[in-house]
N, C-alpha and C positions, 0 to 999 in steps of 0.2 A: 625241347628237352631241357631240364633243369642242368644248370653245370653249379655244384657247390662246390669251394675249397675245404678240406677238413683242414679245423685249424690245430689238430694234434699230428698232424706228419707232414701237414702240405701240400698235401697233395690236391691236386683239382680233378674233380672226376664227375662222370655222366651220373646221373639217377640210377641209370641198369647197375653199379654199381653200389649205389645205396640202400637201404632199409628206409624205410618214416617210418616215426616211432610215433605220431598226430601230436598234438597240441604240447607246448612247452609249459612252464611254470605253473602249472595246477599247484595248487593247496590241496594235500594229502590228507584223508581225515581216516581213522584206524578205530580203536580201541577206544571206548570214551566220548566218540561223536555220536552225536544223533542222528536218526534214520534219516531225515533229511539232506542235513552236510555228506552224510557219505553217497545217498542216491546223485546228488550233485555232484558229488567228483567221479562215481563212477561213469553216468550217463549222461550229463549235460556239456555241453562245447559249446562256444562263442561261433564260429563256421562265418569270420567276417569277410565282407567286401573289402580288398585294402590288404592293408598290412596283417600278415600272419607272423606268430613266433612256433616255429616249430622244432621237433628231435627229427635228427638223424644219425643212423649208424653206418661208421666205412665199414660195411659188408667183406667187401674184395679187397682192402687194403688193411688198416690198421685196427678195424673192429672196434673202435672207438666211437661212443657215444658223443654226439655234437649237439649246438643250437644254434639255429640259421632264421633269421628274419628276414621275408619274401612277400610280393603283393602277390592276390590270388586272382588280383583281375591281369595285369601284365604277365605276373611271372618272374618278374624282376626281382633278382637277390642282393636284398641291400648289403647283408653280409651273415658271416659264420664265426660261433664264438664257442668255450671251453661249455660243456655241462654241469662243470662244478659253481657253473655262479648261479646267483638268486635273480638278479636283474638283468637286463640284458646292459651291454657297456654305455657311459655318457654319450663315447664317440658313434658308439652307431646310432644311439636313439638321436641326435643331433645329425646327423648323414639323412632319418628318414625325414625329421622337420624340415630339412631342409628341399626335400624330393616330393613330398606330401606337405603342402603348407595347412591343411585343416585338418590333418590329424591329430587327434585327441593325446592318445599313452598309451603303453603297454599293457594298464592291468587291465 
């Protein structure tokens, strides 16, 4: 079972307790895109071996939207960061180079 920390209250908590909200940092395409860019954002996903960046929400706690970087072959959470950034932080992408030595990047 997954254990993530939310990093808006602290709390550390089981999955049964979370939401997943699937894949983090999409590029949103609306009003203005081509059929294509929006078919891509609606229905296309990366689904890698390795390192995922994903949403979650504390459900049962503080109902707060998060983002958590996690391998999908171990399971392993590298760590959990605010919703409001674009990028995931220096320090954790530098946590997973360091866990993953042939890992590529985030985008």
């Amino acid at each position: 079972m997954l254990t993530l920390t939310c990093p808006c209250c602290g709390v550390t908590a089981e999955e049964t307790e979370l939401t997943y909200g699937h894949e983090a940092h999409l590029k949103r395409f609306g009003p203005g895109s081509t059929d294509a860019e929006f078919e891509d954002y609606l229905f296309n996903r990366k689904n890698p071996k390795g390192v995922h960046f994903e949403r979650w929400r504390h459900s049962y706690g503080c109902g707060k939207w998060f983002l958590a970087a996690r391998s999908t072959v171990t399971l392993e959470v590298y760590g959990t960061y605010s919703a409001q950034t674009i990028e995931p932080p220096p320090e954790l992408i530098a946590k997973i180079k360091e866990k993953c030595p042939g890992w590529e990047d985030w985008q």
